[in-house]
N, C-alpha and C positions, 0 to 999 in steps of 0.2 A: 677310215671312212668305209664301213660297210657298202655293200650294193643295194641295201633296201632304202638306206641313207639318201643315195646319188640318185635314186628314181622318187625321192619324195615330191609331190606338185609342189608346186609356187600356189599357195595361197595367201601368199602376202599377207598375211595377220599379225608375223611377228613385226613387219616390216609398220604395217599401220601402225602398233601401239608404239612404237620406238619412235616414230615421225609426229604423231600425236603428243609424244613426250618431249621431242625434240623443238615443236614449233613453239611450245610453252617458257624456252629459255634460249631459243637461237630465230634470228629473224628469216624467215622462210623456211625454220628446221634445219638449217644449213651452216658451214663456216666457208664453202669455197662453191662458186654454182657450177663446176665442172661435176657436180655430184645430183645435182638436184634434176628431178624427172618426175612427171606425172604419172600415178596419180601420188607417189611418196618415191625417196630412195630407195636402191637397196642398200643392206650393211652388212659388214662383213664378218665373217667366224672366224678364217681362217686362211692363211695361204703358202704356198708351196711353189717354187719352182716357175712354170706358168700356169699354172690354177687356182682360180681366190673362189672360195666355196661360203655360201649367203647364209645365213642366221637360219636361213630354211631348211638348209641341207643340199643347197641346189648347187655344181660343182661347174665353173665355166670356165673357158681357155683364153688370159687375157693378152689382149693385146695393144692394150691401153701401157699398161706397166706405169700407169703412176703420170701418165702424161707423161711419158718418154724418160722418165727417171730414170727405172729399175732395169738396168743394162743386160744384169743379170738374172732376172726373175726375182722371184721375193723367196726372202732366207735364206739369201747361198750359205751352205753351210761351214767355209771359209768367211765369209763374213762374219755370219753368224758367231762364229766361236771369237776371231780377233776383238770383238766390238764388246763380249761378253766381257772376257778379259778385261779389257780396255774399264768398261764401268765400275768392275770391280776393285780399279785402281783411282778410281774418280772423270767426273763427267766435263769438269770445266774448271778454268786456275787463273790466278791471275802474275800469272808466271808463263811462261813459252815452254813449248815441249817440242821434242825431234824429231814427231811421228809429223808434223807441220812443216817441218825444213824436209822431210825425205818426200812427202809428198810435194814438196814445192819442185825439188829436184827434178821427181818422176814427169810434172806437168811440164818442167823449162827443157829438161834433155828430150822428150818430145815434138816439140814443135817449134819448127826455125821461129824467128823470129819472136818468140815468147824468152825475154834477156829476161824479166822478172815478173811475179805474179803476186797477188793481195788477193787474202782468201776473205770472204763474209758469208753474208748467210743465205742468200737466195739469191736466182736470178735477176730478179727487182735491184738488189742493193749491187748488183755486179753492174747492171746497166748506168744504173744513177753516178756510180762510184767512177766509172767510164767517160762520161758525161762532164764529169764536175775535174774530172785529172783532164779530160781534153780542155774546159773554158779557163782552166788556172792553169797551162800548158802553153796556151796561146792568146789568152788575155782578151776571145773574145765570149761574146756571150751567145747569140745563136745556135741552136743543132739542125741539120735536115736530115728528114726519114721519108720513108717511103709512104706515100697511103695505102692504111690499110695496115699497115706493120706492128707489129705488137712487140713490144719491147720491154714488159712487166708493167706496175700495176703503180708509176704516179705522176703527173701531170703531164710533164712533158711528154713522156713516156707513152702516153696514151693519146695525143694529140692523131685525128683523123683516124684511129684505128677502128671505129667505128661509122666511119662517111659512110654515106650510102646517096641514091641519086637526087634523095630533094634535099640535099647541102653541100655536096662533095663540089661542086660548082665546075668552070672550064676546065681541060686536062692539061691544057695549056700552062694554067696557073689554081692547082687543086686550091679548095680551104684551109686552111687551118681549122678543123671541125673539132670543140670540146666533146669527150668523154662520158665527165659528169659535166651537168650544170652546174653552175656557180664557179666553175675555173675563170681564173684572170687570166681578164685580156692580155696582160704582159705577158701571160704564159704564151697563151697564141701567137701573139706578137714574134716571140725569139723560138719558132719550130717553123722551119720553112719547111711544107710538103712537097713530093717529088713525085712522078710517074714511076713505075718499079717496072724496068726494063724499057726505058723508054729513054735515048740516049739524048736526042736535041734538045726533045722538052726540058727533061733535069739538066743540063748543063744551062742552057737559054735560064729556068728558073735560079738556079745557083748562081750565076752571073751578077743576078740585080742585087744580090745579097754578100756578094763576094768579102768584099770588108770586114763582115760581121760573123760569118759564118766558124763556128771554132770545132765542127767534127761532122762529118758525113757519117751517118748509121745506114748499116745496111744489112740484114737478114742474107744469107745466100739462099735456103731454102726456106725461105718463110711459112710456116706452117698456116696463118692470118692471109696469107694473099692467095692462096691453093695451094700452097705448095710446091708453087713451082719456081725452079733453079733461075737464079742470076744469070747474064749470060757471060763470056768469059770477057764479050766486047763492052757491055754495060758495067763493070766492075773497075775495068782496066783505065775508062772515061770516066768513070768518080776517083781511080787514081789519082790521074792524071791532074784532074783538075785539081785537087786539092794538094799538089806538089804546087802548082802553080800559083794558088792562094794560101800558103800557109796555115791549110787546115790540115785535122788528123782524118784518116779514113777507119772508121771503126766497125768490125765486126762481129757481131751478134749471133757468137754460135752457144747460147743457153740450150738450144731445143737440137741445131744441126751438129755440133761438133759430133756424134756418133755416127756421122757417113762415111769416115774413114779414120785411118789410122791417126794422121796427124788434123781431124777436123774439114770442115769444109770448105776450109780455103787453102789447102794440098791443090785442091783443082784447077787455083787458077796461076798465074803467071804474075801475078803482085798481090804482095801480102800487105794485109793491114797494119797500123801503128798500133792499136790498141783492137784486144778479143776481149769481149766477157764470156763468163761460161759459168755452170751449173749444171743442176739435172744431174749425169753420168759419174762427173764425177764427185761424187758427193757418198757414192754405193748405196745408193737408202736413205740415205740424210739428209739434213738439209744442208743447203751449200750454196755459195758462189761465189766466182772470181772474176779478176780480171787480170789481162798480161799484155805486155809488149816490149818495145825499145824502152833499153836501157835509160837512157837522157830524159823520156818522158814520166815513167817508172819512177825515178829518181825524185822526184817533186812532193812524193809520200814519205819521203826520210827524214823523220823527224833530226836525224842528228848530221845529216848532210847541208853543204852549203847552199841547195836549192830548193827546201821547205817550203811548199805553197799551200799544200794541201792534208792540215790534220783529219784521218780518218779512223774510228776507233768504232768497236763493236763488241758489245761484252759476249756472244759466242762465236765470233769468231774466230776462226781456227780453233774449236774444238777438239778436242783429241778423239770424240768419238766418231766425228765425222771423216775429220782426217785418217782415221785410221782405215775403217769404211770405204772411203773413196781410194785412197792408195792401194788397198789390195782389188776392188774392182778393177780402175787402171791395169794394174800388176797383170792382172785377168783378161783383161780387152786388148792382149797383143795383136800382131799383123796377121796370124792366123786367124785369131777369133773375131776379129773386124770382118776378114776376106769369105770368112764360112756364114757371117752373119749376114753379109750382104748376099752372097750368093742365093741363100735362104728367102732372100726376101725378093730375089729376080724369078725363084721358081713359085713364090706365092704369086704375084703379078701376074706369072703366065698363066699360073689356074684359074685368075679369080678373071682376066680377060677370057680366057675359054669359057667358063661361068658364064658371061654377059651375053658370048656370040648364044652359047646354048637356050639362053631365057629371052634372047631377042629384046635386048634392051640397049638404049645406046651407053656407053660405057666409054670412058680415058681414063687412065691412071696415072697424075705425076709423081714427083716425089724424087729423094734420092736416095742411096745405100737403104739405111735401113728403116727404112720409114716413107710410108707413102699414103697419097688420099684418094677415091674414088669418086670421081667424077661422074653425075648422071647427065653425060654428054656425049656426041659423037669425036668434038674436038677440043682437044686439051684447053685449058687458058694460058696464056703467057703474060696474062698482068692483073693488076688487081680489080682492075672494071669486068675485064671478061670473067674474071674468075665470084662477083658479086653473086651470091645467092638469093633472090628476092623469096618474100614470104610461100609463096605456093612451092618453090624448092623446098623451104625449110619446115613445112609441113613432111612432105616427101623423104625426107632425110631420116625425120622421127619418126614415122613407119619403119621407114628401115632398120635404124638404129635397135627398135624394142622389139622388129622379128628378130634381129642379130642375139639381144639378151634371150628372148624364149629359143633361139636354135643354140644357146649357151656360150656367145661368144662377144668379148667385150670387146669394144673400141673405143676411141677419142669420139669425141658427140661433134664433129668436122667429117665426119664419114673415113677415121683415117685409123692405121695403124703403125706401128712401134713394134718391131721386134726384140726380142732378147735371143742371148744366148744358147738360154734352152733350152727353145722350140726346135724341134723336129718336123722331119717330112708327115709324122702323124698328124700335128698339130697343123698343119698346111693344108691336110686333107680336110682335114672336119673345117678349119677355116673355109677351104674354098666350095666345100658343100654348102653350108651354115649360106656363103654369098649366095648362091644359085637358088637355093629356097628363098631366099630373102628377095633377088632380086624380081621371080616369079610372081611375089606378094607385091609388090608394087607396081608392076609392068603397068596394070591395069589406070593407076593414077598416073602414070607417066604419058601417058595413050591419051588423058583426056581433054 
């Protein structure tokens, strides 16, 4: 990349014809809407490391990574080469391969309470696959989740993650709020919603439903609620209860397990029966699992005495994924967890210096390596306070597309994702990129 390249303007022309091109054979030009922006996308030439450089020429520093995938930035060149390798020996079989058992390994000798793990292909099919091992585990059929909780992308899964105040109804006893239209009631029916960090009310609600209830889902750093952590007391009381009702407690670390070495639930003091996960490790690919107790695990063995539950996926466990994801892993040891977080407490502190400097009111929650920016003086701690109405979400998209023109990506949630390897450089231009940005809005914030 030349420097006459890196200073080329954004005249978005190439971006027009390609969106123009793209609305002709994709519905809104798009396959996923975490890409779509007005007045078109952008799309990408190329990327390196933490820089994904646009069709334009225009070079920016992300901090999206893929909606938290890209642990390592894009094209570690340890990846890169293994993965190469890897296709050049074939892409998928219908045969088992050992690069799938040693990364099973890397995942179970990692984290207590992970006896065994089942790989598929996205976070979606980790949740669902979670879901359907806990109702054929304990024979019943309800889940509860949090409002507001995003859990991947199908029915159940999506029940209330969209409420908002003219349906979300008493906090007392939230909705069961559809997604899409046209979900069955029976779906609604068997998703009891929960307050998220709210300890009487979720118990008092889980109580009415106690018989039926066959697994508690719970996000620890829910990226859909703000961002903000479980607390160790709210966690410990969906334990608890679900010792006492013979339900599973499950956690949903697709987007969190990168806040620490052993994932998100290192933090607290009771671990779950069953984790899904995805994103991280996957290195680039696509992926996802799920893991827990042995005896619950066990119910997927096709050739064991307690077969409940056939699950089969023609890429799963790929070798190129598996391969991918085992050397990232390999990569994200206790040092590169502990420099990665660190990384992301000294962006925090610049980008609050940023806010006192621009006079705007500012919180940032989050946790290790991954946080969202608040335009607020005081954090949220649940999903009502943390609800963004329309005039926010105006506000947000200023923001967001001064961030793109100061050449710095993030999650369209006002949030970022670090990897590996970002530098104190890249912290800088980040926490300038905020200061300008947040100077550009002050004035809408004011009004």
């Amino acid at each position: 990349m030349t420097s006459q390249e890196e200073s080329m303007p954004v005249n978005g022309k190439m971006e027009e014809q390609l969106y123009r091109k793209a609305c002709e054979v994709l519905p809104g030009g798009i396959s996923r809407n975490v890409v779509y922006r007005k007045p078109h996308p952008f799309y990408v030439s190329e990327a390196s490391g933490c820089y994904v450089t646009d069709v334009n020429g225009v070079k920016r520093v992300d901090f999206a990574n893929n909606i938290a995938s890209l642990i390592h930035g894009h094209a570690h060149p340890r990846i890169v080469e293994a993965v190469t390798r890897q296709i050049s020996r074939g892409t998928a079989f219908t045969i088992g391969t050992e690069v799938e058992i040693e990364h099973a390994e890397l995942m179970c000798n990692r984290v207590p309470g992970f006896d065994k793990i089942r790989f598929v292909n996205s976070g979606t099919e980790a949740v669902m696959g979670m879901i359907k091992t806990a109702r054929a585990f304990t024979g019943k059929p309800k889940i509860a989740k949090a409002e507001g909780g995003y859990h991947g992308s199908f029915d159940a899964a999506e029940v209330s993650q969209s409420a908002n105040p003219s349906n979300w109804g008493d906090i007392g006893s939230p909705n069961s709020v559809a997604h899409v239209p046209g979900t069955p009631q029976g779906v609604l029916d068997n998703v009891v919603v929960y307050p998220f960090n709210d300890i009487e009310r979720t118990i008092n609600i889980l109580n009415r439903h106690a018989g039926e209830i066959a697994c508690v889902i719970i996000d620890p750093v829910p990226h859909r609620i703000g961002m903000v952590q479980a607390t160790p007391e709210f966690v410990e009381a969906l334990y608890h209860w679900t010792r006492q009702n013979k339900a599973l407690l499950c956690f949903d670390e697709v987007i969190c397990f990168r806040v620490d070495y052993e994932g998100a639930q290192s933090g607290y003091n009771v671990k779950p029966d069953l984790t899904s996960l995805g994103k991280i490790i996957g290195g680039g690919f696509p992926i996802g699992a799920f893991a827990g107790r042995e005896e619950i695990m066990n119910i997927l063995d096709p050739g064991g005495s307690d077969f409940r539950f056939p699950l089969s996926g023609t890429f799963s466990a790929n070798p190129v994924s598996m391969t991918a994801g085992k050397i990232a892993m390999e990569m994200l040891d206790r040092d590169a967890v502990a420099n990665l977080n660190s990384n992301s407490a000294i962006a925090i502190r610049q980008i609050k210096e940023a806010g006192k400097l621009a006079g705007i009111p500012l919180s940032i929650t989050g946790k290790g390596s991954m946080f969202k920016v608040h335009f607020r003086d005081v954090a949220p701690t649940t999903f009502r306070e943390s609800y963004e109405d329309a005039a926010m979400k105006k506000i947000m998209t200023l923001f967001l597309d001064k961030m793109y023109e100061e050449k710095i990506i993030m999650i369209n949630s006002c949030s970022c994702v670090l990897s590996t390897v970002i530098t104190q450089k890249e912290i800088d231009i980040l926490s300038e990129a905020m200061l300008n940005s947040f100077r550009h809005i002050k004035p809408f914030l004011n009004a």
